[in-house]
C-alpha positions in Angstrom: 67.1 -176.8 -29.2 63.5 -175.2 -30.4 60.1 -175.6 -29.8 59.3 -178.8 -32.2 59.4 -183.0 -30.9 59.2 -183.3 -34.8 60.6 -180.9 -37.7 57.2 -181.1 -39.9 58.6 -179.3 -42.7 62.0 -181.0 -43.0 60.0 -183.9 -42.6 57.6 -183.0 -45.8 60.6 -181.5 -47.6 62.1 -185.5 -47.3 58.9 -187.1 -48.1 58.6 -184.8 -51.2 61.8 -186.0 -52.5 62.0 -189.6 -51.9 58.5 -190.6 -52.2 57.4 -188.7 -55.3 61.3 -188.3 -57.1 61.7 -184.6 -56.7 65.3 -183.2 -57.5 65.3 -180.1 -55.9 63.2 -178.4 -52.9 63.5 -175.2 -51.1 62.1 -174.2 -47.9 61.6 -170.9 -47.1 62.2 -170.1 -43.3 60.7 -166.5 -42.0 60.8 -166.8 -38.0 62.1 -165.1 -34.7 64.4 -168.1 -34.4 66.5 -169.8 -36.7 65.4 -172.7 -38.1 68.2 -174.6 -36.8 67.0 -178.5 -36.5 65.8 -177.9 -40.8 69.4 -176.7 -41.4 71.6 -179.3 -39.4 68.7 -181.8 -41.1 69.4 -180.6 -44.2 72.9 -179.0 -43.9 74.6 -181.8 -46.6 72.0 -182.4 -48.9 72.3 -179.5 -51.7 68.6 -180.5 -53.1 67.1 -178.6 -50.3 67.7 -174.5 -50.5 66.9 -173.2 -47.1 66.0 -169.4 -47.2 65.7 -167.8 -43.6 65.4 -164.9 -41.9 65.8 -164.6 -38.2 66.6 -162.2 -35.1 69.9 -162.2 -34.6 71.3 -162.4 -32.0 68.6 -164.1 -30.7 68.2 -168.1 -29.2 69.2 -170.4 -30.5 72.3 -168.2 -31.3 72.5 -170.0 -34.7 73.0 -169.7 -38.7 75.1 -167.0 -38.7 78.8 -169.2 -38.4 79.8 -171.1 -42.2 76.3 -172.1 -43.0 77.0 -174.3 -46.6 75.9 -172.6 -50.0 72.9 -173.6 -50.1 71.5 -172.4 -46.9 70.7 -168.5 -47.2 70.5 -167.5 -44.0 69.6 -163.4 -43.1 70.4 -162.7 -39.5 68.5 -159.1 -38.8 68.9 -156.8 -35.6 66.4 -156.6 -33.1 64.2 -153.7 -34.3 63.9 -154.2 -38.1 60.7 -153.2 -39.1 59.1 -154.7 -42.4 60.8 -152.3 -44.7 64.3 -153.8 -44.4 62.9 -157.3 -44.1 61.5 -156.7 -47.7 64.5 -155.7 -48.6 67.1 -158.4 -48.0 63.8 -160.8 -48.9 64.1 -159.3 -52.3 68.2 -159.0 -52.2 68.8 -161.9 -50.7 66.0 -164.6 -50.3 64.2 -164.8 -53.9 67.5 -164.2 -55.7 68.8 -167.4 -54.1 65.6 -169.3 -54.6 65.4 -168.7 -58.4 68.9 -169.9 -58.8 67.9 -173.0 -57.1 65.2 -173.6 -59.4 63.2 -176.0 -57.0 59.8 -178.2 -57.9 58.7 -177.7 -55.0 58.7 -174.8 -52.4 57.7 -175.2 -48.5 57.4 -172.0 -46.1 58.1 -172.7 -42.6 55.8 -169.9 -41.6 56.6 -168.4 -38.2 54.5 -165.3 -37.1 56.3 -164.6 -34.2 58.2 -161.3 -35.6 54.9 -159.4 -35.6 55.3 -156.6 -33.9 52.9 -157.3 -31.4 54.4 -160.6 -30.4 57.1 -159.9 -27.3 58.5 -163.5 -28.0 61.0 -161.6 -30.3 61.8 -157.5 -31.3 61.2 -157.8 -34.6 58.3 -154.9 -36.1 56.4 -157.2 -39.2 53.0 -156.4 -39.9 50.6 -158.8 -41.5 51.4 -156.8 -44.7 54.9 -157.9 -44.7 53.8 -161.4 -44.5 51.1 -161.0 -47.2 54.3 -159.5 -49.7 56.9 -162.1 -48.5 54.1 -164.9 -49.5 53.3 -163.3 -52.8 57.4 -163.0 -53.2 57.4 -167.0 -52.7 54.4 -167.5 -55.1 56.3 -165.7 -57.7 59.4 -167.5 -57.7 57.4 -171.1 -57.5 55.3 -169.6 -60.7 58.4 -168.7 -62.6 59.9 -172.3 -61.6 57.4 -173.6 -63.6 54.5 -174.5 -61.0 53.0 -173.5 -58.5 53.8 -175.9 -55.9 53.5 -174.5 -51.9 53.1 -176.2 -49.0 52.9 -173.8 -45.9 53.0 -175.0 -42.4 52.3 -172.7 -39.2 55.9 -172.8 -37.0 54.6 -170.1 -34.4 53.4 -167.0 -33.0 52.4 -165.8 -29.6 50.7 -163.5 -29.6 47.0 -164.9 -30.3 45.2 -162.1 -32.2 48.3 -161.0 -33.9 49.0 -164.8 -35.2 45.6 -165.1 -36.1 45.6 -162.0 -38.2 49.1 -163.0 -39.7 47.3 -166.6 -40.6 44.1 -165.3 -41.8 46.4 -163.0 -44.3 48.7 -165.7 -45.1 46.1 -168.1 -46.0 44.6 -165.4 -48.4 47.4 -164.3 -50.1 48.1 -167.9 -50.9 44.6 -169.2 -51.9 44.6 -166.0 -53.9 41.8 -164.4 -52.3 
């Protein structure tokens, strides 16, 4: 129903666990669009904690109906602006993920809800990404490593995905 031929971070997520023995994984899912195809992938095996946070409602009209306990899913309205994104990130999102306690975190890193990017009617700013990243490298620090794979699910609006990267990309290499 999305935009992928091939789910590239349920597909890491897998490899991570069967080909070097980890027990628990989380992915961390911020995005216009829920990340659907990682949840039904995903939606009986309890060593992968998905965290997202999605326009709602908003194609594909998903993750809001019984999703199981260990998919945190945070449908917001059109219009929320990085404040109340923070919030339920903090509330909601890295709450969940500690109690999870995985060895191995993945962001499925959509830019998309920048405000500049009609795709969606969310109001992020690169800031918002930059805090939700340091948020994530907290929680894989006080898991005990510091284990993040990031991988780019979207944005369309050129300079404001680029920005969002470049900031990204910072926040995680520490610089």
């Amino acid at each position: 129903m999305g935009f992928c031929f091939m789910n590239n971070v349920a597909i890491a997520a897998a490899h991570a666990l069967e080909a070097h023995g980890l027990e628990r994984v989380a992915i961390v899912d911020f995005d216009v669009h829920h990340g659907n195809g990682t949840e039904d992938i995903f939606r009986d095996d309890p060593r992968v904690m998905m965290a997202g946070v999605f326009q709602h409602p908003f194609y594909p009209y998903s993750g809001t109906d019984n999703p199981p306990p260990h998919m945190r899913n945070v449908p917001l309205p059109a219009g929320t602006r990085g404040e109340a994104f923070r919030q339920v990130f903090s509330d909601i999102l890295v709450p969940a993920l500690h109690s999870h306690n995985p060895q191995m975190i993945f962001i499925s890193a959509g830019f998309d809800g920048h405000y500049e990017d009609d795709m969606g009617s969310l109001g992020l700013l690169e800031a918002d990404y930059v805090w939700a990243t340091e948020q994530v490298k907290i929680v894989a620090e006080s898991c005990g490593h510091k284990r993040i794979v990031s991988i780019l699910e979207g944005g369309y609006a050129l300079s404001a995905l680029a920005r969002s990267v470049v900031a990204h990309i910072k926040s995680l290499a520490d610089l």
